[in-house]
C-alpha angles and dihedrals in degrees: 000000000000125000133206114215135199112197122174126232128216104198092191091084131088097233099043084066098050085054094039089050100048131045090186084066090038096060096049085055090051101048089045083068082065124097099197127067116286093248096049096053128085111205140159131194144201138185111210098194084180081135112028084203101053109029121195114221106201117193133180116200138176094226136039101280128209115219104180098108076056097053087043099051094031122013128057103283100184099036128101126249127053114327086186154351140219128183131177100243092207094099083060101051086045083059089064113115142149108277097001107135126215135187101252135204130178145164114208141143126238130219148166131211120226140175091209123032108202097230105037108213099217096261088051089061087036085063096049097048094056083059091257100168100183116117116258115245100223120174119240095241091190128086092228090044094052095045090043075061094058106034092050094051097048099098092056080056099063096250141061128203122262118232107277105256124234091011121147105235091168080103103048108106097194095058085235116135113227125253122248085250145105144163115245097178140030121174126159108218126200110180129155113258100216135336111313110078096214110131091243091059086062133101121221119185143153115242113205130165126211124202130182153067127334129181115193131240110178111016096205091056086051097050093052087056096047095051100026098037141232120273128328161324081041094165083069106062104280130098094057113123119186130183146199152176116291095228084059091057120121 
């Protein structure tokens, strides 16, 4: 049975900025809050900075998870008020029906595979010349770019945009409405992956949130991506889609 949680962040404490800087660190916070072994849990995570002062931490898990060591290390252990929330996330996926619209948000980072970069990095021409055949995963670094990637991919995920309402097109020179969609955010992350600092041993990813209106087309795909996730360096905080009621939405 999967649950959605809500933990707040105080990003006062020492140790709240080593987990705010680091999604390596992040992820293993968030898999200590899991009863069951590391390899036998699905989770995703996101990080909703909307108030620098007061972050949101969202997880999915596949068990009931436990975020007390969380509260204690990075929250506000002695104060008044919800630490934090967890909610069976069942009812939700019970809403999903053809044609039914919800409020969407989602961190994810989009990528592209290529057989040929257009500027090589000199392990990537170190790969070709050992005869190395697999596609290169590169980042789209530009905001069209980013939101071409989602928009393109929405039917295998079970939804598409509505057209965005009360918006001026006289200006649109492609005749094409715009969606009911923006990024709200864009950040390119480099952090180490484990131990070692090589530069082989870092992660670099672009971080990009998505915010808008879905209506949904085949509720099964949909279910897959909102327990399994969308795209991918998932362990580090993208993937998760959550959605709500349309009258809730900011």
């Amino acid at each position: 049975m999967p649950y959605l949680s809500r933990i707040r962040i105080n990003p006062l404490r020492a140790e709240s900025r080593k987990l705010l800087a680091s999604p390596r660190a992040m992820h293993a916070a968030v898999q200590g809050g899991l009863p069951g072994l590391p390899e036998q849990e699905r989770t995703l995570w996101r990080l909703d900075p909307d108030n620098p002062h007061r972050p949101l931490l969202f997880v999915l898990t596949t068990d009931k998870p436990d975020w007390t060591h969380l509260v204690e290390q990075a929250g506000w252990p002695g104060a008044d008020g919800e630490h934090y929330a967890i909610r069976d996330y069942a009812p939700l996926l019970q809403q999903l029906a053809p044609g039914r619209s919800f409020a969407f948000r989602l961190t994810a980072n989009p990528v592209q595979n290529t057989n040929r970069p257009d500027k090589l990095t000199a392990r990537q021409q170190q790969r070709i010349e050992g005869g190395d055949t697999r596609s290169f995963r590169l980042g789209h670094r530009t905001a069209a770019a980013q939101l071409n990637w989602f928009l393109t991919r929405t039917a295998r995920w079970g939804f598409d945009i509505p057209t965005a309402p009360h918006l001026d097109t006289t200006h649109d020179t492609n005749n094409a409405p715009p969606r009911d969609i923006r990024i709200t955010t864009r950040r390119r992350l480099s952090f180490g992956k484990g131990l070692t600092t090589t530069k082989e041993a870092h992660v670099v990813m672009n971080s990009v949130t998505f915010e808008g209106r879905l209506r949904i087309t085949d509720p099964a795909l949909l279910t897959e991506r909102l327990l399994t996730g969308i795209g991918p360096t998932k362990a580090y905080g993208c993937g998760l889609l959550t959605l709500a009621p349309l009258t809730e939405r900011a």
